[in-house]
N, C-alpha and C positions, 0 to 999 in steps of 0.2 A: 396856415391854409384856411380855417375856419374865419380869420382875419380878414383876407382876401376876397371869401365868397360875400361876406357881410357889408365891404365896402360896396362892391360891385351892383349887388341890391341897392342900396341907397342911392347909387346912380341914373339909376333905371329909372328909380322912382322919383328923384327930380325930376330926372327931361322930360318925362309922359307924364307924370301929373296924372294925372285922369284917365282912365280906359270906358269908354260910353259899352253897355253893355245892355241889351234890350231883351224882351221875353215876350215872345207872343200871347197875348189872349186872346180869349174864347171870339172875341169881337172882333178879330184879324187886328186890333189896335197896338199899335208899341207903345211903351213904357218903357222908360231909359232908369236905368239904375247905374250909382255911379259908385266905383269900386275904389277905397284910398290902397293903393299898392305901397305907399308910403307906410301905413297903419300894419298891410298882410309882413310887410317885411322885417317890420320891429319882433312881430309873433314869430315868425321864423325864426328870426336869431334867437330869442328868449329858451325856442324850443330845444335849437340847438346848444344852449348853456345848459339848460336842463342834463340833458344829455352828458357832455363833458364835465358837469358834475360828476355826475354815475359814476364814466370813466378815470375819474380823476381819485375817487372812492376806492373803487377797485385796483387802481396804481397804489395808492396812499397805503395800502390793506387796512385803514377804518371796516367795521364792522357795518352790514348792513342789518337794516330790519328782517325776520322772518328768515334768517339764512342760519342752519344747522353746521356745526362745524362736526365733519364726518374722521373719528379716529381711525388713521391707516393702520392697518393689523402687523404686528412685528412681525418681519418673516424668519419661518423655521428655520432652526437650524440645522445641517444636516447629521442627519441619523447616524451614530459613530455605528459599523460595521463590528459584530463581536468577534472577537480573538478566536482564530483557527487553532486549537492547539496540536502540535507537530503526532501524527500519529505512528506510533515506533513500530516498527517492521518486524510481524510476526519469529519467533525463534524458533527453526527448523531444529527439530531434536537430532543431534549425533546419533550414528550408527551405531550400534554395540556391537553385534556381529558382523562379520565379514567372511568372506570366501578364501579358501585356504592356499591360493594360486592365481598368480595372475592371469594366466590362461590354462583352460582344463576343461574336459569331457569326463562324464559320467561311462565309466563302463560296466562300474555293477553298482544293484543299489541295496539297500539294507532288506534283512530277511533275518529269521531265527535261528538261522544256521551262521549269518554272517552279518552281523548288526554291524555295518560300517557302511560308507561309499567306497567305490576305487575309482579314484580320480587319475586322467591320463593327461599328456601334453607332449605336442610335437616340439616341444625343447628337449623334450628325454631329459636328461639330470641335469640340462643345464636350468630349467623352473626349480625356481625357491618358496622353499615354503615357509608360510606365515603365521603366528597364531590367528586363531579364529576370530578372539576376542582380547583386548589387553588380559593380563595375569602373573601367574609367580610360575616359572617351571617347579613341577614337582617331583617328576623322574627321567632319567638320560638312564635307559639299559639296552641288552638285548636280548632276545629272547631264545628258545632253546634253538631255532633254526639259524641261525646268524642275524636276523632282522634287526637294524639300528632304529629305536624307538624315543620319541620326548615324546612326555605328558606335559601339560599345562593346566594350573587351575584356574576355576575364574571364581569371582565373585560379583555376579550380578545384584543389586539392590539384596542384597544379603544372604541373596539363595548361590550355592554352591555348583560349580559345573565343572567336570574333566574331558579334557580334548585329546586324543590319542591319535599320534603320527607315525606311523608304520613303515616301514622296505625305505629308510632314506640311504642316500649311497655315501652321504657323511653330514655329521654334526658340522652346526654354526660356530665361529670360533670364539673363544669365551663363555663358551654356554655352561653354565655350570646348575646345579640344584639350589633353589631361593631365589634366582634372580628373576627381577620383574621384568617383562616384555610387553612390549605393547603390540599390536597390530601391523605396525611397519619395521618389526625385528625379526631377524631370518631365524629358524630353528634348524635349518639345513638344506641339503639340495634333494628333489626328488630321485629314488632311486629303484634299484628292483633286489637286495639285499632281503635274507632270508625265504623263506617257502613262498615264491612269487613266479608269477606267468611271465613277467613282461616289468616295464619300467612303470610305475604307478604310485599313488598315495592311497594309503586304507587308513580312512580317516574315521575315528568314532568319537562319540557324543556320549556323556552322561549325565543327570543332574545329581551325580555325587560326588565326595571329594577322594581321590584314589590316592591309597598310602597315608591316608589319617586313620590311624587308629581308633579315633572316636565316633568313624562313620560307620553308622548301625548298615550301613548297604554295600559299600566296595571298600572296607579297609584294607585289602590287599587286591591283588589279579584275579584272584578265583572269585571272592566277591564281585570285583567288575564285571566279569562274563556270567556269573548269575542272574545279576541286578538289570545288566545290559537286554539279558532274553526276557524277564519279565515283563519291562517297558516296551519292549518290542511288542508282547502282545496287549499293551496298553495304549498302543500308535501312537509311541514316544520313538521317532525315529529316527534321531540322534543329530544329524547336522541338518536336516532336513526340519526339524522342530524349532530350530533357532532361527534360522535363516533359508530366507528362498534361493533354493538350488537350481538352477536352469538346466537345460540336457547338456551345454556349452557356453563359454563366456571367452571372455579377451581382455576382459578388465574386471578387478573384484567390488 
C-alpha cells in the first residue's frame, strides 16, 4: 500500500512539473514562487519510511530507546478455605429415673403419716408396674394385711436408694430376690391386695438400702418407716425427690 501511494506521487510530479504559486505584497505586486512537488514528495516518502521503521521495530520486538519494561505482578492464588471440622452432636444424658406406670393419677400424695404416692389407672390391674430406676430386687413378701410387695434397690452414682411397691394383685413371673431389673421389666400387675380403698400403687422412696444389715438407717421395715418420717420432715419426699411427678400422665 505504502508502495502504491509513493508511485502515484512521482506521477503527479512529472506531469505538473511546476505549480506557480504567488503571495501578495504590501505593493498589491505578485511574486511567483515556484514549488518542486517532485523534491515535497521524495520528503514524504522518507517521512513515511521513518515511520515503518518504528512499526517495523515494534513488529520485530527490538528494543526501543527510553522504553521501561513494566513487570506484570503474578496473580494470586486463591486463598485455600480452612477445614470445617465436623461438630459432634451434643450427648443428651439418659434418664435415670422414671415413673412407675405407664398411665396413672396421683390420688394421694406423701405426708408423715403416709410417706408414699397412691397411684391409680383406668386399666385397674391390668397396668404393669415398672421399676423406678434400673436395680437388684431386694425383697418379694407380704405384709401382715395380705398386701403383695417388691422392693428394689438402686444404686445411683454410688448413693443408695429403695423403691417400695405396695397392694400388687400379683408378682411378675420369674421374679425372684438378687435379680437385676431394669426400667422396662415388670415387677407385677397393679392391684388392691392388702388394707386398700380401691385398685392403686403405694409407691415409697428411700435413699437407703432396705434389708442390708449394714445400713445404719433401714436395715429392716421398722427402720424403713423411721427413716422414712424423718426425711419427710426434711422435704425428702420420696418419688417426688427423684423424679417429676405430674398430677396425671399416659406415658412415663
Amino acid at each position: 500500500m505504502l508502495q502504491l501511494i509513493c508511485i502515484a506521487i512521482l506521477m503527479i510530479a512529472i506531469g505538473l512539473q511546476t505549480v506557480h504559486a504567488f503571495n501578495e505584497k504590501d505593493n498589491n505586486e505578485l511574486e511567483y514562487e515556484y514549488i518542486n512537488i517532485k523534491d515535497m514528495a521524495q520528503v514524504e516518502v522518507a517521512n513515511k519510511e521513518d515511520n515503518s521503521t518504528i512499526i517495523k521495530t515494534l513488529m520485530t520486538g527490538l528494543k526501543l530507546e527510553n522504553v521501561e519494561e513494566v513487570e506484570i505482578p503474578s496473580i494470586p492464588r486463591e486463598a485455600s478455605l480452612p477445614t470445617i471440622k465436623s461438630v459432634a452432636e451434643p450427648v443428651v444424658p439418659k434418664q435415670t429415673w422414671h415413673l412407675p406406670t405407664e398411665v396413672g393419677r396421683i390420688t394421694q400424695y406423701p405426708s408423715y403419716w403416709h410417706m408414699a404416692y397412691d397411684i391409680t389407672s383406668w386399666r385397674g390391674t391390668g397396668e404393669t408396674i415398672f421399676p423406678i430406676a434400673n436395680g437388684v430386687v431386694s425383697g418379694i413378701y407380704t405384709d401382715s394385711a395380705g398386701a403383695l410387695i417388691v422392693t428394689v434397690l438402686h444404686d445411683i452414682n454410688g448413693k443408695k436408694y429403695t423403691s417400695q411397691y405396695v397392694h400388687l394383685s400379683r408378682y411378675a413371673k420369674d421374679l425372684y430376690v438378687g435379680k437385676p431389673v431394669t426400667i422396662n421389666d415388670s415387677l407385677g400387675q397393679m392391684g388392691t391386695t392388702g388394707y386398700s380403698t380401691g385398685v392403686h400403687l403405694h409407691i415409697a422412696v428411700l435413699d437407703c438400702a432396705l434389708f442390708d444389715p449394714n445400713d445404719p438407717y433401714c436395715p429392716d421395715l421398722n427402720g424403713f418407716f423411721r427413716y422414712g418420717k424423718m426425711r419427710i420432715n426434711q422435704d425428702f419426699i420420696g418419688l417426688g425427690s427423684v423424679v417429676y411427678v405430674p398430677p396425671s400422665w399416659e406415658a412415663r
